[in-house]
C-alpha positions as CSV (number, residue, x, y, z in Angstrom):
1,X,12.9,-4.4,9.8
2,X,13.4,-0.8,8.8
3,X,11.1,2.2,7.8
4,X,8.9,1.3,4.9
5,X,7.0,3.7,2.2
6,X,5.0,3.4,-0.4
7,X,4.4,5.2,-3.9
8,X,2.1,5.4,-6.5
9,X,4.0,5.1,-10.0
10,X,2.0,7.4,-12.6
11,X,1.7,5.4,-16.0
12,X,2.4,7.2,-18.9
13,X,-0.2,7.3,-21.5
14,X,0.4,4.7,-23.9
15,X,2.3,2.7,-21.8
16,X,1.4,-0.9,-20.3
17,X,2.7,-1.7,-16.8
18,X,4.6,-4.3,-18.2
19,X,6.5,-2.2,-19.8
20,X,7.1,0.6,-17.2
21,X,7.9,-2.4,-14.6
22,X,10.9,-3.7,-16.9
23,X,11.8,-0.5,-17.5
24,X,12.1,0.3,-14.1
25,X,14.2,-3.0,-13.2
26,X,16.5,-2.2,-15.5
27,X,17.1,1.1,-14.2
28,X,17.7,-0.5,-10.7
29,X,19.9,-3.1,-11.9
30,X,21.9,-0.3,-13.6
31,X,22.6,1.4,-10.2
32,X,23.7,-1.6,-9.1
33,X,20.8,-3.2,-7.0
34,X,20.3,-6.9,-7.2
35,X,17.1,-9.4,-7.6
36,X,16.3,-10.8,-4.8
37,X,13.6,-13.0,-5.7
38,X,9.8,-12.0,-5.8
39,X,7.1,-10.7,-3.6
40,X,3.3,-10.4,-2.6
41,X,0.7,-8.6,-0.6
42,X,-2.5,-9.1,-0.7
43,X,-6.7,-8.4,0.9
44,X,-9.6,-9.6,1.3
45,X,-12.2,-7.6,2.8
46,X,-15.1,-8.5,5.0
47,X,-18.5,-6.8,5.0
48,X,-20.6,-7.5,8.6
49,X,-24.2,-8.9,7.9
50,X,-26.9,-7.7,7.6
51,X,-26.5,-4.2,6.8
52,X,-27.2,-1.2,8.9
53,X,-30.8,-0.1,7.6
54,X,-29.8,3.3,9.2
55,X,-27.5,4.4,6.3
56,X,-24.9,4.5,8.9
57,X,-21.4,2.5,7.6
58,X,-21.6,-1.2,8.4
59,X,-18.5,-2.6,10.0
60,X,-15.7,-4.5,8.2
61,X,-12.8,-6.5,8.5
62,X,-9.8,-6.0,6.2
63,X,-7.5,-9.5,5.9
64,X,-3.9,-9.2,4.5
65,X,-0.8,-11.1,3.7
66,X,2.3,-10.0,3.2
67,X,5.1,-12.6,1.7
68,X,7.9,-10.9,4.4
69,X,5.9,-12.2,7.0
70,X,4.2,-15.5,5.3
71,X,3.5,-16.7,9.0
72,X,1.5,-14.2,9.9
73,X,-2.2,-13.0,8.9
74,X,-3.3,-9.2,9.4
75,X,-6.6,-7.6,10.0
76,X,-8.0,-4.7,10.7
77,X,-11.0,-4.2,11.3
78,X,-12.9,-0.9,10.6
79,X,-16.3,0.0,12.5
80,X,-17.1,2.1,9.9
81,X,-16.8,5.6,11.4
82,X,-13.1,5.8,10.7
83,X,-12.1,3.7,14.1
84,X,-9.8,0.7,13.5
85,X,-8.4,-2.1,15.4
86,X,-5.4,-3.5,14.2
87,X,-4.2,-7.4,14.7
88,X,-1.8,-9.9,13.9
89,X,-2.5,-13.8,14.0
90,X,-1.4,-17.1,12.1
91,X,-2.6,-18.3,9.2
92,X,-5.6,-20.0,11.1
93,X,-7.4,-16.7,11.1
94,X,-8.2,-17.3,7.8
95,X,-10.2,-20.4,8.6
96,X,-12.1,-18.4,10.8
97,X,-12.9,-15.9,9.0
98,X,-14.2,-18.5,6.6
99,X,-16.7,-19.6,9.7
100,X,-18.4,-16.5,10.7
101,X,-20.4,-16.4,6.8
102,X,-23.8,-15.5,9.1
103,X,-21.8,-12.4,10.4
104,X,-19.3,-11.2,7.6
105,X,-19.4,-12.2,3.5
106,X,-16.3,-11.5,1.6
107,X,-16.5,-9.1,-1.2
108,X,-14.8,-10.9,-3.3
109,X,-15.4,-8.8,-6.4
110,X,-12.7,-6.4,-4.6
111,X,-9.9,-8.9,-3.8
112,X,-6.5,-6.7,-4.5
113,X,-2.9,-7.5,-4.5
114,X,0.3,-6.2,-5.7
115,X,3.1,-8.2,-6.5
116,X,6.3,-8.4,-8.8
117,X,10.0,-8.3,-8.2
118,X,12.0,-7.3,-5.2
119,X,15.4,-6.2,-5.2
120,X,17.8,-4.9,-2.7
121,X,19.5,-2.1,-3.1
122,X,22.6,-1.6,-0.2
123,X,20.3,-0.9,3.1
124,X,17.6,-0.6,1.0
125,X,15.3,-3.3,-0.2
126,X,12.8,-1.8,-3.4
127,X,9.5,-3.9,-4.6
128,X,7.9,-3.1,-7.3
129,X,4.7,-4.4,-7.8
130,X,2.0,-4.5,-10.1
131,X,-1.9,-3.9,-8.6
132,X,-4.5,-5.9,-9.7
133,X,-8.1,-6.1,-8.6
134,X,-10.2,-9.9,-10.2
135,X,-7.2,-10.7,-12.2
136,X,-7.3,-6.6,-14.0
137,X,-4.2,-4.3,-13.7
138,X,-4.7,-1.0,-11.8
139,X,-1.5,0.2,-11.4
140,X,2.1,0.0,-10.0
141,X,3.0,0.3,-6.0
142,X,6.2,0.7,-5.6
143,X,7.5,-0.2,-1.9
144,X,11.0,0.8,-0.5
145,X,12.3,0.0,2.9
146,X,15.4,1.9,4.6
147,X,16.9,-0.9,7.0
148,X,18.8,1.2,8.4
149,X,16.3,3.0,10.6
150,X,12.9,2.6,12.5
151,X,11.8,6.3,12.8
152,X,11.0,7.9,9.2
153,X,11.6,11.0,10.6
154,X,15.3,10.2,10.1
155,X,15.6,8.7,7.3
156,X,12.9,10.6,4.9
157,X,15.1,12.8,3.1
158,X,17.0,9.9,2.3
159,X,14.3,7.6,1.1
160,X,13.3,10.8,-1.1
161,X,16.0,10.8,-2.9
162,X,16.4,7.2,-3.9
163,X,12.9,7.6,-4.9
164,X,13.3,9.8,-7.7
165,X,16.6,8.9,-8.7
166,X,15.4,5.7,-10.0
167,X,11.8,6.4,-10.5
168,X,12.5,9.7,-12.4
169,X,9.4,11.6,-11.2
170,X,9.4,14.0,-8.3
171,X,8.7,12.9,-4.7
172,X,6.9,15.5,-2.6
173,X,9.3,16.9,0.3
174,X,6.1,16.7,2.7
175,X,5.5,12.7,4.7
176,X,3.5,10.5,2.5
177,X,-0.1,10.8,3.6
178,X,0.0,8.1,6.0
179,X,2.7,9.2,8.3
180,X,0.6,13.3,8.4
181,X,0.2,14.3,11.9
182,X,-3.0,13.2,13.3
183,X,-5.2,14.3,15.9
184,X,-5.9,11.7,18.7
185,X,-7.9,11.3,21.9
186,X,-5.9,10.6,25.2
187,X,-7.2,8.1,27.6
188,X,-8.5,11.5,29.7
189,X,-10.7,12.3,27.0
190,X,-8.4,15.3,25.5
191,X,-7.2,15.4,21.9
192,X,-3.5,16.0,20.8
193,X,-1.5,16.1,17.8
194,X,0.4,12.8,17.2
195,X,3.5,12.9,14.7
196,X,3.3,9.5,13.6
197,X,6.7,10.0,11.5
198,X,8.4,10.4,14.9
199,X,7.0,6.7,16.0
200,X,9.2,3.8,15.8
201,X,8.2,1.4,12.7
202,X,6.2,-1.8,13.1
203,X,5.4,-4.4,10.3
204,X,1.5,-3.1,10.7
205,X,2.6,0.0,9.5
206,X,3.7,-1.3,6.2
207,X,0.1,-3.4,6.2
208,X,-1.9,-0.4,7.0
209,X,0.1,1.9,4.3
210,X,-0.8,-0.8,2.0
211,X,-4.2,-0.5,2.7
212,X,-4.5,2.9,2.2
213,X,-3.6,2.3,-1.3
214,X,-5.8,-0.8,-1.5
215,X,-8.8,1.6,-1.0
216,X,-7.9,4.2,-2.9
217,X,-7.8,1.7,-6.1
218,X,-11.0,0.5,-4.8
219,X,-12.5,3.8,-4.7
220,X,-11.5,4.7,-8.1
221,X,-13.0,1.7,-9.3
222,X,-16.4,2.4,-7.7
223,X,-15.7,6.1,-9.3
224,X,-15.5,4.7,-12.9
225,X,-18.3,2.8,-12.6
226,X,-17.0,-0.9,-13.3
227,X,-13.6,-3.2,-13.2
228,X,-12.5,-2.5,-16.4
229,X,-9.5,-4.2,-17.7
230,X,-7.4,-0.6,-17.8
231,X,-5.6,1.0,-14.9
232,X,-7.5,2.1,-12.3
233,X,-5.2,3.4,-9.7
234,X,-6.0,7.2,-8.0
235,X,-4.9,9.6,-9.7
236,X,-0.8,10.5,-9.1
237,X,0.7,14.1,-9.9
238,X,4.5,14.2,-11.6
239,X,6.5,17.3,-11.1
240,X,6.4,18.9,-14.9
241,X,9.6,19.3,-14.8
242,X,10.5,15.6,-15.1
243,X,7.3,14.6,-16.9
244,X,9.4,14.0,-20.5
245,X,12.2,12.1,-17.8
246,X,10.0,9.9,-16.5
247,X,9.3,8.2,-20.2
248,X,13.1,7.7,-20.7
249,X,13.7,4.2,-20.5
């Protein structure tokens, strides 16, 4: 397990994500990487019941899967004032959550995943996936993993630069959003600044990074007013300068 990152891939307009996705595996295949089979990652989320009549955010629990790990369940659950909990468990978790109906219903309407092909690339291994929410595309997550290293810290640069050499867009020289230094509170009650791209890597981090994307589709769903059968991925900025590069096949 190395340092993982995910990135948005901006579709083109006039494009389908089929199309960008093959394009994309070719361009890997031409450096040299090789298929290695396929992958999937996917949520469920869990809304507690009843709603607060307060207005105040209800809490929820997010469920995940990820095909690396296809012993393992992940949730995180989310009191609704930005707090989470983070947990790992077997597959049973599932049947639990599939119990507790009187206390949390699924939203099922918002069921995401993101799957496609994975490929390894020397010490890297690059997935890309296509998003969809009810069986409608929303966009393409690409995933890349540096084996090589546990602390991003070390390796971003790197990681960069394989980035757009096969994606042909530009990759922001700043962390991705999930790795931004964050303020904390000690157990003495005092707040800090935590540099999370200094912390060693776990496999929750690649769950949580996925769910940051997760909502974000989500959210740009809820902003368009329906499901649609278009993409419906957030909104990603390519560097002008390789704007007419990035439709080269």
């Amino acid at each position: 397990m190395g340092v993982t990152v995910l990135q948005p891939y901006p579709l083109p307009e006039g494009k389908s994500g089929a199309h960008i996705i093959d394009q994309l595996s070719k361009r890997l295949l031409s450096l040299g990487a090789t298929h290695a089979g396929q992958f999937l990652v996917d949520c469920e989320s869990y809304i507690s019941t009843p709603q607060p009549h307060n207005g105040s955010p209800g809490r929820a629990v997010h469920v995940l899967h990820d095909s690396e790990h296809p012993a393992s369940t992940f949730s995180i659950i989310d009191n609704g004032t930005g707090k989470q909990v983070a947990l790992v468990a077997d597959n049973s978790f599932d049947l639990l959550m599939g119990k507790v109906t009187n206390t949390f219903t699924s939203k099922k309407q918002t069921k995401i995943e993101s799957r496609g092909a994975r490929f390894e690339y020397g010490d890297f291994v690059i997935k890309l996936g296509s998003v969809t929410m009810m069986e409608h595309f929303k966009g393409i997550l690409i995933e890349i993993e540096y084996k090589a290293c546990v602390i991003l810290a070390y390796c971003w640069e790197m990681i960069r630069e394989v980035l757009q050499g096969f994606l042909g867009i530009g990759v922001g020289k700043d962390f991705p959003s999930y790795f931004a230094t964050q303020t904390i509170m000690t157990a003495m009650g005092q707040q800090q600044l935590h540099a999370k791209h200094n912390d060693i890597f776990e496999p929750m981090d690649t769950v949580k990074q996925y769910l940051e994307q997760f909502t974000n589709y989500r959210k740009h769903v809820a902003l368009l007013g329906g499901m649609g059968s278009g993409p419906g991925g957030p909104p990603v900025h390519m560097s002008p300068s390789v704007v007419g590069h990035a439709h080269r096949p």
